[in-house]
C-alpha positions as CSV (number, residue, x, y, z in Angstrom):
1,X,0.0,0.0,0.0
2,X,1.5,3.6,-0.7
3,X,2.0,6.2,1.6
4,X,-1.4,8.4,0.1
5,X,-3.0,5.2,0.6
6,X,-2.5,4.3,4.3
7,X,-2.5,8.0,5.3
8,X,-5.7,8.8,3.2
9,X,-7.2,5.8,5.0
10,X,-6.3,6.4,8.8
11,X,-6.3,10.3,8.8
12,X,-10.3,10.0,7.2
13,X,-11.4,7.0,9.6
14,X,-10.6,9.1,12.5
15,X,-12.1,12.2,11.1
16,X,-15.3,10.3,10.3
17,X,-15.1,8.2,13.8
18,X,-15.4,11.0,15.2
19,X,-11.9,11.1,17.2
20,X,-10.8,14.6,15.6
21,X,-12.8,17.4,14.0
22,X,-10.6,17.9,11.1
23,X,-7.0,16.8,10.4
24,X,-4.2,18.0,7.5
25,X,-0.8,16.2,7.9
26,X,2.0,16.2,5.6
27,X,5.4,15.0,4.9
28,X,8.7,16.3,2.8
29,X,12.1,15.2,2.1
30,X,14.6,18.0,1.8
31,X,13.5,17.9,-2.1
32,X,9.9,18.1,-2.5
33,X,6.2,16.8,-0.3
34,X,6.0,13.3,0.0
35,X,2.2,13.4,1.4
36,X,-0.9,15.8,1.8
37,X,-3.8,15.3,3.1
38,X,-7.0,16.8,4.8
39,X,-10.1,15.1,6.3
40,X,-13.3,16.4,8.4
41,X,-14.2,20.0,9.0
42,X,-13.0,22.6,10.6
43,X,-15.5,23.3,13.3
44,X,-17.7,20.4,13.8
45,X,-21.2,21.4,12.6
46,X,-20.0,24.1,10.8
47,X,-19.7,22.3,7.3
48,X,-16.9,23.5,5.8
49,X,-14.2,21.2,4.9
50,X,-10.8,20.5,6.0
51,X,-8.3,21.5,3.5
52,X,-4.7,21.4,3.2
53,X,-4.3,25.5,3.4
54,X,-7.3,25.7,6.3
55,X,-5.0,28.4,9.0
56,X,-4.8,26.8,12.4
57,X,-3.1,28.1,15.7
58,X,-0.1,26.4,16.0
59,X,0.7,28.0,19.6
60,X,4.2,26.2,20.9
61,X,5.3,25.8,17.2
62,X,5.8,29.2,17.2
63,X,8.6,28.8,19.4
64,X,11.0,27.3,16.7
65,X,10.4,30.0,14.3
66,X,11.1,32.7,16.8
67,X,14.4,30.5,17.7
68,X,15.7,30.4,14.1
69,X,15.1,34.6,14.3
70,X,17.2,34.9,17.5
71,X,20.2,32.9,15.9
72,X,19.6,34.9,12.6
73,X,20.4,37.6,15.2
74,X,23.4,35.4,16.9
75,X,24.9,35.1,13.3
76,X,24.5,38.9,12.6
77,X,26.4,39.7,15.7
78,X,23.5,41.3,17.5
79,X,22.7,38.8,19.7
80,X,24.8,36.6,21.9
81,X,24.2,33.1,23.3
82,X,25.5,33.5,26.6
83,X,26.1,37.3,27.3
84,X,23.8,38.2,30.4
85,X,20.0,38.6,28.7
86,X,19.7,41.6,30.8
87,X,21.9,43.5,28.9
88,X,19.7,43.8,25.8
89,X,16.4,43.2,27.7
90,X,16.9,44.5,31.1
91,X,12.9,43.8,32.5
92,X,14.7,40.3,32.9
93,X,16.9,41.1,35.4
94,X,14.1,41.5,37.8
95,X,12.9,37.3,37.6
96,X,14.1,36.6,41.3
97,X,14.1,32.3,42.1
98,X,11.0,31.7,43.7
99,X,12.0,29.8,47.3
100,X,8.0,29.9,48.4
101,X,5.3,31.5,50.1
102,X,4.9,32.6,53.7
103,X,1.6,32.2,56.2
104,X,-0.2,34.6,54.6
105,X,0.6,33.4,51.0
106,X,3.2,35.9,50.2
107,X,5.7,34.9,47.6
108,X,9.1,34.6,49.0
109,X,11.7,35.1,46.9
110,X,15.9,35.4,46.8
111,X,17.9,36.6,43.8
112,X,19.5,33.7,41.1
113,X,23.1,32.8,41.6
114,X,23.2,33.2,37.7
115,X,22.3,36.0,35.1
116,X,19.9,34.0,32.3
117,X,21.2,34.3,29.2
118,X,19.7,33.4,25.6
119,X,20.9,30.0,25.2
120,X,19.1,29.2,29.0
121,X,15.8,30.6,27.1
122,X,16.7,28.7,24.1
123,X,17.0,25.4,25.8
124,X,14.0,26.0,28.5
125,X,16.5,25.8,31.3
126,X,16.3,29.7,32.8
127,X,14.1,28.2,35.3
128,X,11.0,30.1,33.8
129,X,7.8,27.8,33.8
130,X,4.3,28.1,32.9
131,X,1.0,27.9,34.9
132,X,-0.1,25.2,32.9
133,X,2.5,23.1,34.3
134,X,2.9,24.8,37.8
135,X,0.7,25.1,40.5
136,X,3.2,27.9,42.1
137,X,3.4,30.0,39.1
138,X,-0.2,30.1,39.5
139,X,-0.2,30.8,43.1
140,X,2.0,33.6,42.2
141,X,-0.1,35.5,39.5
142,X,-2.7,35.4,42.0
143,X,-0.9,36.8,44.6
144,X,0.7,39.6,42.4
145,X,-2.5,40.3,40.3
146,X,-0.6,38.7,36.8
147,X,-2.5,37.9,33.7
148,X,-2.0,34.8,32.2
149,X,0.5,34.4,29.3
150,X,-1.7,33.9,26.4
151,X,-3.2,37.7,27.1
152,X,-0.2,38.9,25.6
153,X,0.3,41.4,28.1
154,X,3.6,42.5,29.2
155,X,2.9,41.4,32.9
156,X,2.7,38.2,31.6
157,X,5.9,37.9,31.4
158,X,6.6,38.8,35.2
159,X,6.5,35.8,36.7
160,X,9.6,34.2,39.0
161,X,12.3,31.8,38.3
162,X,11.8,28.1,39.6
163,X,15.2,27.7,40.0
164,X,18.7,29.0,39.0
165,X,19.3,29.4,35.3
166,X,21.4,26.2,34.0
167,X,20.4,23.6,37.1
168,X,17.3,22.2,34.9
169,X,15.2,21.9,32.4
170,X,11.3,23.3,32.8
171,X,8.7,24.5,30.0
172,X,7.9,27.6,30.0
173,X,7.1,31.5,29.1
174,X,11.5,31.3,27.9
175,X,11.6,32.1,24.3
176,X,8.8,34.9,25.2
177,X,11.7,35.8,26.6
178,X,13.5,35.4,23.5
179,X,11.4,37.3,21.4
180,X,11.9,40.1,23.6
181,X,15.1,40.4,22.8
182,X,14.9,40.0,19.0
183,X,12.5,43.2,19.3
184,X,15.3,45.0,21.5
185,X,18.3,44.1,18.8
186,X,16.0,45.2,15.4
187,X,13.6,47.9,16.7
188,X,10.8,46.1,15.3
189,X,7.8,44.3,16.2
190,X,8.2,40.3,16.6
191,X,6.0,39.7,13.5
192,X,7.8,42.3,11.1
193,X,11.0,40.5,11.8
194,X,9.5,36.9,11.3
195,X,8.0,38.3,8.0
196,X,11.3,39.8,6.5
197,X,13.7,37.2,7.7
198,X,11.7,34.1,7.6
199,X,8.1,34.0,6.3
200,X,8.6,36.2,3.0
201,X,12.4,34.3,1.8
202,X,11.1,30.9,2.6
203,X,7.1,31.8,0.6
204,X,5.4,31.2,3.9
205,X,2.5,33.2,2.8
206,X,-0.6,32.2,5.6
207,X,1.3,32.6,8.6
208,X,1.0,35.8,11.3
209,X,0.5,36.6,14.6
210,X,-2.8,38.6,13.6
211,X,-4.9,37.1,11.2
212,X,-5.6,38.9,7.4
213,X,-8.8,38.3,5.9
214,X,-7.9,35.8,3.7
215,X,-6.5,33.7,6.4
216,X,-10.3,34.0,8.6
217,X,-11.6,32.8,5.6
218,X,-9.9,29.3,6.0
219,X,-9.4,29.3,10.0
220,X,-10.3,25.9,11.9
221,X,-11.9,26.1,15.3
222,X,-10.5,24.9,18.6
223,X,-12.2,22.6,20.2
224,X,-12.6,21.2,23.8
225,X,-12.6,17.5,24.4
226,X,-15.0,16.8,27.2
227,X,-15.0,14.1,30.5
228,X,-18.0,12.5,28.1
229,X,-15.2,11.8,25.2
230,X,-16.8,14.5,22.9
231,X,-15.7,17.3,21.2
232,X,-17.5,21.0,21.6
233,X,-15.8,24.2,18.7
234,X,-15.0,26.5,20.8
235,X,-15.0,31.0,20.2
236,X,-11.2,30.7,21.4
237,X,-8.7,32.7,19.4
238,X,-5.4,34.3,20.6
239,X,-5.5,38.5,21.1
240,X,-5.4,40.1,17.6
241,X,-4.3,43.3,19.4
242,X,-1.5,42.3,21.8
243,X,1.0,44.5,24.1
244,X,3.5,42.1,23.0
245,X,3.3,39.0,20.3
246,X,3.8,35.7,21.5
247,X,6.9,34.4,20.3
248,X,6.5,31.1,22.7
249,X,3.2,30.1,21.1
250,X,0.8,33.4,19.0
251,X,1.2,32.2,15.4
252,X,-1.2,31.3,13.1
253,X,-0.3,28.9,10.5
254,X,-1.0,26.4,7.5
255,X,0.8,22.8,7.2
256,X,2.1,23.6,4.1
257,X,4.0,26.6,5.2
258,X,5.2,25.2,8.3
259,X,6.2,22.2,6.0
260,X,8.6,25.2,4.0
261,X,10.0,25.7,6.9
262,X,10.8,22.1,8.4
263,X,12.1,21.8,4.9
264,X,14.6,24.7,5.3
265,X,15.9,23.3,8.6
266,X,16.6,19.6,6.7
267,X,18.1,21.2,4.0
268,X,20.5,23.1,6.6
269,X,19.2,26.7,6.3
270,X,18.4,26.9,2.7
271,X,14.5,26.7,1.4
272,X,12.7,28.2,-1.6
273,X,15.9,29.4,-3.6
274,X,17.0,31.1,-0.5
275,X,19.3,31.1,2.4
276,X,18.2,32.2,5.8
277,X,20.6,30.1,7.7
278,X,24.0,28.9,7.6
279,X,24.5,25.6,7.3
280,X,26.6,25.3,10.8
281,X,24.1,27.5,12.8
282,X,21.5,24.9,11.7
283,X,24.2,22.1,13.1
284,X,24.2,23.9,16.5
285,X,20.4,24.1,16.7
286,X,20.0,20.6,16.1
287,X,22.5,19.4,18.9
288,X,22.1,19.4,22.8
289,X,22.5,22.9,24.1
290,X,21.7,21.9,27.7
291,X,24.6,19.5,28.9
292,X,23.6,17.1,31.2
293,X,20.0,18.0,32.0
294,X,17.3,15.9,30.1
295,X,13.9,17.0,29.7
296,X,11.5,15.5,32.2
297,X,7.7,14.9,32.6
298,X,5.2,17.8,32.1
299,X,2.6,17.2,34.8
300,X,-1.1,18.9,34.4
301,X,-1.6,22.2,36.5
302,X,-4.5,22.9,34.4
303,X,-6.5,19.6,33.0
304,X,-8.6,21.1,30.5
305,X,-5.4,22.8,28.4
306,X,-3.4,19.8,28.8
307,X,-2.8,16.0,30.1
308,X,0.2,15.0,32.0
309,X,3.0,14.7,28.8
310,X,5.7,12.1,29.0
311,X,6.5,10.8,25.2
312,X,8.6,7.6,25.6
313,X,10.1,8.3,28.8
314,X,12.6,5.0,28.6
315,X,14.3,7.9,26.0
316,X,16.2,10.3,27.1
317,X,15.7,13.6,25.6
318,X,18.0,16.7,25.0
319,X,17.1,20.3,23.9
320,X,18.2,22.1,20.8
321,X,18.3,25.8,20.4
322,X,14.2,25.7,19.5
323,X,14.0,22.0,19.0
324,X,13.4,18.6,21.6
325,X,16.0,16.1,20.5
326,X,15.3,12.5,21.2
327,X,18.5,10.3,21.9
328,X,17.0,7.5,21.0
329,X,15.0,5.7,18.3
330,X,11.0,6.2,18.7
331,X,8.9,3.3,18.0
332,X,7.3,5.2,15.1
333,X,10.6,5.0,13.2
334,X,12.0,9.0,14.3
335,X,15.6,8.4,14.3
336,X,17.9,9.3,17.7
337,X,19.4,12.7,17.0
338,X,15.3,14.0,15.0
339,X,14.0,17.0,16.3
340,X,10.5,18.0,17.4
341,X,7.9,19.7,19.2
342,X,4.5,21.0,19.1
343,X,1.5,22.7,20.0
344,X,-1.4,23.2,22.5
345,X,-4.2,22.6,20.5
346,X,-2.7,19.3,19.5
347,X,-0.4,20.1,16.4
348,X,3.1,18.5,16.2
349,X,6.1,18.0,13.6
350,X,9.0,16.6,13.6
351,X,12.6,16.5,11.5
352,X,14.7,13.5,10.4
353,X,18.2,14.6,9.9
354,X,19.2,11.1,9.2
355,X,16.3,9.5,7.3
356,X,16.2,13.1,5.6
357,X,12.5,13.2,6.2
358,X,10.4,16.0,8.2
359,X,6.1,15.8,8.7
360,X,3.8,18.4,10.2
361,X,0.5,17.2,11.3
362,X,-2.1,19.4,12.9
363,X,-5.7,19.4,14.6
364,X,-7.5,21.6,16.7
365,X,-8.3,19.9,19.9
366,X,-7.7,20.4,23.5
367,X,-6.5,19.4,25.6
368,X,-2.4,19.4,24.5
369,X,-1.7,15.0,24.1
370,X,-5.0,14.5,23.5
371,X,-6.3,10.6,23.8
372,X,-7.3,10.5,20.1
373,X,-5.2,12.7,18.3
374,X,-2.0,12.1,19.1
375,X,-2.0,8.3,18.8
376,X,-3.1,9.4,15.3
377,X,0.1,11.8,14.7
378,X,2.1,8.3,15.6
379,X,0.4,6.7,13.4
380,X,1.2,9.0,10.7
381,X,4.6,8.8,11.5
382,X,4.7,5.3,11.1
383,X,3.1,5.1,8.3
384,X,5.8,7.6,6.3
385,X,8.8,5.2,7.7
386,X,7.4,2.3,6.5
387,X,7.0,4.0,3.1
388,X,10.8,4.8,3.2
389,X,11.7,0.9,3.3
C-alpha cells in the first residue's frame, strides 16, 4: 500500500469516527512533499471542509520559528548566546528564584546565583515555567494580580524563576523571553521580523501573529474534548491586538507553510531558492544545548489545556536551540538525533536529519496529548517510515 494510501485511510477514519474534528498532515524530504492530506471539517457542525491551506493556531510551534530569528540575530552579531539577557532586555533582570510562600501566601523570593542568558531561554533551562505546568506560578499570578501568558500582556511575562538558570530543564514562558530580545536588537515588532527574515524568503504566505482576511476565511476552530469523550468548537482565538506578540506560542499557520520551513531546517538553512541560515548554525540548533539535564515529565496544572506529557520516557531527551532532540529511536521509526515539538491545540512536527525526512501534522483539539489525536500523529509517522523501506 502507498503512503497516500495508508495515510488517506487512517487520517479519514478518524475524522469520520469522530476522534478529531478535522485533520491535514504532511510529509517532505529536503526535495519536494512526499504526502498531503485533509479530512473532516474545521468546526464540527459548521460544514466546511478540512483542507490542506485551512490556517490553524499552532501555539508552541511558534517557538521554533522565533528561535531560528534569535540565531539569525546570533549570526549577525547582534545577539549573543550566553552574554547576560539583561543586557539587551533589562525587565529580565528583575525574575528573582522563587524559594516559596509565607503564612499569609506571600511569595518569597531570593535573587539567582546566575544571570539567564539566551541560550538558557533557548534550551528551557532559565528556570521560567508556565501555569499550565505549575501550581506555584499560579499561586504567584494570584498573589501579584498577573495575567496569564496567552493575554499577551507585558505582565505576563513577570513571573519568578523556579530555580537557578542552567540547574534544569522546565517548560515555559523562555523564548517569550527570547522574542523580547529580538525586538530589542531590530527595533521592530516580533512579527515584522518573522515576516522579512523568515516567512517572505522561505514563501510562507498564511502565517502571522494577527490574522488577514484571507487567512479567517480558511481558519479551523479549537475545540474542547469533554470528560464525556466529545468534542464541543469552541470562540477561542489568541488576542489580535497584543501589548507584545507571543513568540512562545501566538502564530497562526497552515501545514504547508510550516512544512517550508521544516524543509529549510533539513536542508540546513536553505529553502525556496534562499538562504536564511547557515548551514553550521542549523548544526548547532539541532545538537544538545543543555549539557547534562534531560527534559522530564510535564505534569497537568491545568486539565482542560493539557494532560500530563511524558513521550517515551525510557528515552532520554536533550534540547536544541528551539527544538526537543530524542536520543533514542522512537517506536514510530523517528531516528535518535530527530528533532521536534508542538502545539497546544494538538499540532506536532518533527525533522529527520538522518532519514532526511520531516512531517507536520495538525488538529484543533484540547487538551495538548489528547487521547485521540496524538496516537493518530504516531500513526502517521509510522506510516511515512514504513513507506521509506
Amino acid at each position: 500500500m502507498s503512503l497516500k494510501q495508508r495515510a488517506d485511510a487512517l487520517l479519514s477514519a478518524a475524522a469520520q469516527a469522530g476522534h478529531v474534528p478535522g485533520v491535514v498532515a504532511m510529509a517532505t524530504t529536503p526535495e519536494s512533499t512526499i504526502y498531503e492530506g485533509a479530512f473532516g471539517q474545521r468546526a464540527l457542525g459548521g460544514g466546511a471542509p478540512m483542507t490542506t491551506d485551512t490556517v490553524v493556531w499552532i501555539a508552541s510551534m511558534t517557538k521554533a520559528l522565533t528561535s531560528a530569528a534569535a540565531m539569525q540575530l546570533v549570526e549577525a552579531g547582534q545577539l549573543s548566546l550566553d552574554a547576560p539577557a539583561h543586557a539587551v532586555v533589562p525587565a529580565i533582570a528583575e525574575a528573582q528564584v522563587l524559594t516559596g510562600f509565607d503564612a499569609a501566601g506571600k511569595p518569597q523570593v531570593r535573587a539567582p546565583k546566575r544571570p539567564v542568558t539566551l541560550r538558557h531561554l533557548l534550551t528551557h533551562t532559565a528556570g521560567f515555567s508556565y501555569e499550565f505546568w505549575s501550581t506555584d506560578i499560579q499561586k504567584y499570578q494570584a498573589s501579584l494580580g498577573l495575567p496569564g501568558i496567552t493575554e499577551c500582556k507585558n505582565a505576563s511575562l513577570r513571573t519568578p524563576l523556579l530555580f537557578d538558570p542552567g540547574e534544569r530543564w522546565e517548560y515555559g514562558i523562555n523564548i517569550d523571553w527570547a522574542g523580547k530580545m529580538v525586538e530589542a536588537a531590530t527595533g521592530k515588532r516580533l512579527g515584522a521580523v518573522l515576516q522579512d527574515k523568515l516567512f517572505a524568503p522561505l514563501g510562507m504566505d498564511s502565517t502571522a501573529f494577527k490574522l488577514t482576511p484571507a487567512m479567517r476565511q480558511r481558519l479551523a476552530k479549537i475545540h474542547q474534548r469533554g470528560d464525556d469523550g466529545q468534542l464541543a468548537a469552541l470562540d477561542l482565538e489568541i488576542v489580535q491586538e497584543p501589548e507584545f506578540e507571543m513568540g512562545g506560542g501566538g502564530l497562526y499557520s497552515t501545514a504547508g507553510d510550516y512544512l517550508k520551513f521544516v524543509r529549510m531546517i533539513l536542508n540546513g538553512g536553505a529553502g525556496n531558492g534562499e538562504r536564511v541560515l547557515r548551514p553550521e548554525t542549523v548544526a548547532l540548533m539541532a545538537m544538545n544545548n543543555m549539557g547534562a539535564n534531560r527534559v522530564s515529565k510535564l505534569t497537568s496544572a491545568i486539565p482542560p489545556l493539557s494532560n500530563d506529557v511524558d513521550i517515551y520516557p525510557d528515552i532520554p531527551k536533550s534540547w536544541g536551540l528551539g527544538f526537543m532532540i530524542n536520543e533514542g529511536r522512537f517506536p514510530s521509526g523517528r531516528s535518535a538525533g530527530s528533532l521536534m515539538w508542538a502545539g497546544l491545540a494538538n499540532s506536532y512536527y518533527w525533522i529527520d536529519p538522518a532519514r532526511r525526512v520531516a512531517g507536520v501534522y495538525l488538529t484543533q483539539i484540547l487538551p495538548f496529548a489528547d487521547l485521540r489525536s496524538y496516537p493518530l500523529f504516531e500513526s502517521f509517522e509510522r506510516a511515512v517510515y514504513d513507506s521509506l523501506g
